[in-house]
VOGU-3710 file (C-alpha; in Angstrom, 3 decimals, decimal comma):
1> xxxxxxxxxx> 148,857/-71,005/96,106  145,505/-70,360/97,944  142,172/-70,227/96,822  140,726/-66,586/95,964  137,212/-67,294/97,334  139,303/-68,001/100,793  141,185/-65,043/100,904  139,454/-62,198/99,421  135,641/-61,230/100,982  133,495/-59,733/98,030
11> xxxxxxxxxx> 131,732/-56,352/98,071  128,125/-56,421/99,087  125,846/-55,640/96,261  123,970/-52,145/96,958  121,660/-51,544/94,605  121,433/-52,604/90,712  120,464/-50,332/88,045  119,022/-50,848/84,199  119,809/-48,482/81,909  119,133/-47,247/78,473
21> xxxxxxxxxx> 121,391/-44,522/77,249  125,486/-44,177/77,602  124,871/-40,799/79,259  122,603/-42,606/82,028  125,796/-45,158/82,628  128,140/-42,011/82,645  126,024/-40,439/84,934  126,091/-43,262/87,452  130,065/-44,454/87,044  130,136/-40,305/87,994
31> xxxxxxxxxx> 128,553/-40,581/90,885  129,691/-43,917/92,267  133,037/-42,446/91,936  132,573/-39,504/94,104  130,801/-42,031/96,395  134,190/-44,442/96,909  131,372/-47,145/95,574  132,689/-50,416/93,497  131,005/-50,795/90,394  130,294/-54,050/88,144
41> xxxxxxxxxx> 128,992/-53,051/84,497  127,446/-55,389/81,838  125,857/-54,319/78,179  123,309/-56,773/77,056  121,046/-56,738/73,977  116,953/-57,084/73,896  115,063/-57,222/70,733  113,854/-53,629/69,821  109,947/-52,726/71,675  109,164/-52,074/67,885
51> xxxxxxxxxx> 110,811/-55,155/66,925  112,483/-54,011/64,071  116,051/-54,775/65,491  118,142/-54,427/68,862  118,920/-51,917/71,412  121,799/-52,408/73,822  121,176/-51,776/77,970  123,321/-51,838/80,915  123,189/-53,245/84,027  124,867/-51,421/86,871
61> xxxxxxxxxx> 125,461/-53,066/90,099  126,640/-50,412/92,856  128,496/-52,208/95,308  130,506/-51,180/98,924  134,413/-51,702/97,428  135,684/-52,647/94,069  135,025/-56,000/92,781  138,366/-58,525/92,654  138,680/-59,979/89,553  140,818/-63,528/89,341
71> xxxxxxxxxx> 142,640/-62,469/86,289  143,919/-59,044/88,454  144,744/-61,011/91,024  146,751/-63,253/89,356  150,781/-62,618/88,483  151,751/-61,896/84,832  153,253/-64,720/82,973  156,691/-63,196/81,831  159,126/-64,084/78,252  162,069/-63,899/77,840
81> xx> 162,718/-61,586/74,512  166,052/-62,670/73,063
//
């Protein structure tokens, strides 16, 4: 079996956005889809500005083909069901 890293080239990274609202992320998925752009999304939590709790954010990286992930590159195990 090869190594991934040697066979498959990575997207180059675009442009990253931070966001604040699920209608912001919809918004950009949107339009990176009419684009033909690869996307890489991450939710992350920072303490509230008021500090009373936290808020959740995403980070959106806009990228020039869709990312390759080892675990969809990578063959299903299969079972036998008896």
């Amino acid at each position: 079996m090869t190594d991934l890293d040697e066979t498959t080239v990575q997207p180059d990274l675009i442009a990253t956005h931070y966001l604040t609202s699920v209608d912001e992320v919809t918004e950009h998925l949107r339009a990176a889809n009419q684009l033909g752009l690869g996307v890489r999304v991450r939710s992350y939590l920072e303490a509230d500005e008021e500090g009373d709790g936290l808020a959740e954010h995403w980070e959106i990286e806009l990228l020039t083909a869709s990312p390759v992930l080892e675990a969809e590159m990578a063959e299903p195990e299969t079972t036998a069901v008896e």
